[in-house]
C-alpha positions in Angstrom: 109.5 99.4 75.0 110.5 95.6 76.1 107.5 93.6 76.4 106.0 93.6 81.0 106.4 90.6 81.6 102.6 89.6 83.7 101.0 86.6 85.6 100.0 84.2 82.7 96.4 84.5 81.9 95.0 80.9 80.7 92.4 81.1 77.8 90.6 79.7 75.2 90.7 80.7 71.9 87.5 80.9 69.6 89.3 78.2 67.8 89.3 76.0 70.6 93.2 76.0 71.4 94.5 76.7 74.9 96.6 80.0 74.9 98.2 82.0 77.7 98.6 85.4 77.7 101.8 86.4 79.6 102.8 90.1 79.2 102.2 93.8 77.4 103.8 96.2 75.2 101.7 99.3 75.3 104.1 100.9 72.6 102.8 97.8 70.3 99.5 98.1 68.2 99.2 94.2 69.1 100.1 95.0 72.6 99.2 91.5 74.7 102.1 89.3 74.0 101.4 85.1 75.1 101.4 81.4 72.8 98.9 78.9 71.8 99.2 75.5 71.9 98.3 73.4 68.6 99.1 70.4 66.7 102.5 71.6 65.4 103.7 72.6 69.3 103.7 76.0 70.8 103.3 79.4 68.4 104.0 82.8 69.9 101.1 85.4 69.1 100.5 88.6 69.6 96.9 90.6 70.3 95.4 94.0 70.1 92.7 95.1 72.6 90.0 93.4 70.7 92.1 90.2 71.0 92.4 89.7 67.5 95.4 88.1 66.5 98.3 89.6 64.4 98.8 87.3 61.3 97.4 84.1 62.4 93.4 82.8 61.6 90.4 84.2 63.0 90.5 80.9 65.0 93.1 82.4 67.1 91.6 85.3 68.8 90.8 85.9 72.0 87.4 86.9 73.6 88.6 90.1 75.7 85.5 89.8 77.8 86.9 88.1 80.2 87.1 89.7 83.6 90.9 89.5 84.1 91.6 90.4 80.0 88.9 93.2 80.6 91.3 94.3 83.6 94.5 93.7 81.3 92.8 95.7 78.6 92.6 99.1 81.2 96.0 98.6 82.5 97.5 98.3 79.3 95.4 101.4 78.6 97.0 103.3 81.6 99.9 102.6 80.4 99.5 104.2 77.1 97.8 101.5 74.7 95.7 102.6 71.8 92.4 100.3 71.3 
C-alpha cells in the first residue's frame, strides 16, 4: 500500500531533534512515515507504534504518548496496523 499522506504532526525526538510525522502505511511494520531535522539536513524515518525508529539511534524515537500520535496510533490501527 502507498504510504496516506496526513496533516504533519510536529515532534520532538528523545534525542532532542525536531521531526514531523506526515503519513501511514498500515501494510508497513514501521507504519508512521515523516523526517528529522539534524546537523547533516533532513533524514527520512520511519516508526512503528512504539515510535521506535527503523535503523536509526535510540535518539531518534518518538514518545507515542502524545495525544494526536496516540490518535494516529488507533487510526493506523483501524486501518489494519499491527503494534
Amino acid at each position: 500500500m502507498a504510504t496516506l499522506k496526513i496533516f504533519p504532526i510536529e515532534v520532538t525526538t528523545q534525542g532532542g531533534h525536531s521531526a514531523v510525522v506526515n503519513g501511514i502505511d498500515p501494510t508497513n511494520s514501521d507504519c508512521l512515515h515523516g523526517s528529522i531535522n539534524s546537523a547533516g539536513g533532513t533524514i527520512p524515518v520511519r516508526w512503528d507504534l512504539h515510535g521506535i525508529a527503523r535503523n536509526q539511534s535510540p535518539g531518534v524515537n518518538i514518545n507515542m504518548h502524545i495525544e494526536e500520535l496516540e490518535a494516529l496510533s488507533e487510526l493506523a490501527k483501524k486501518l489494519g496496523a499491527q503494534p
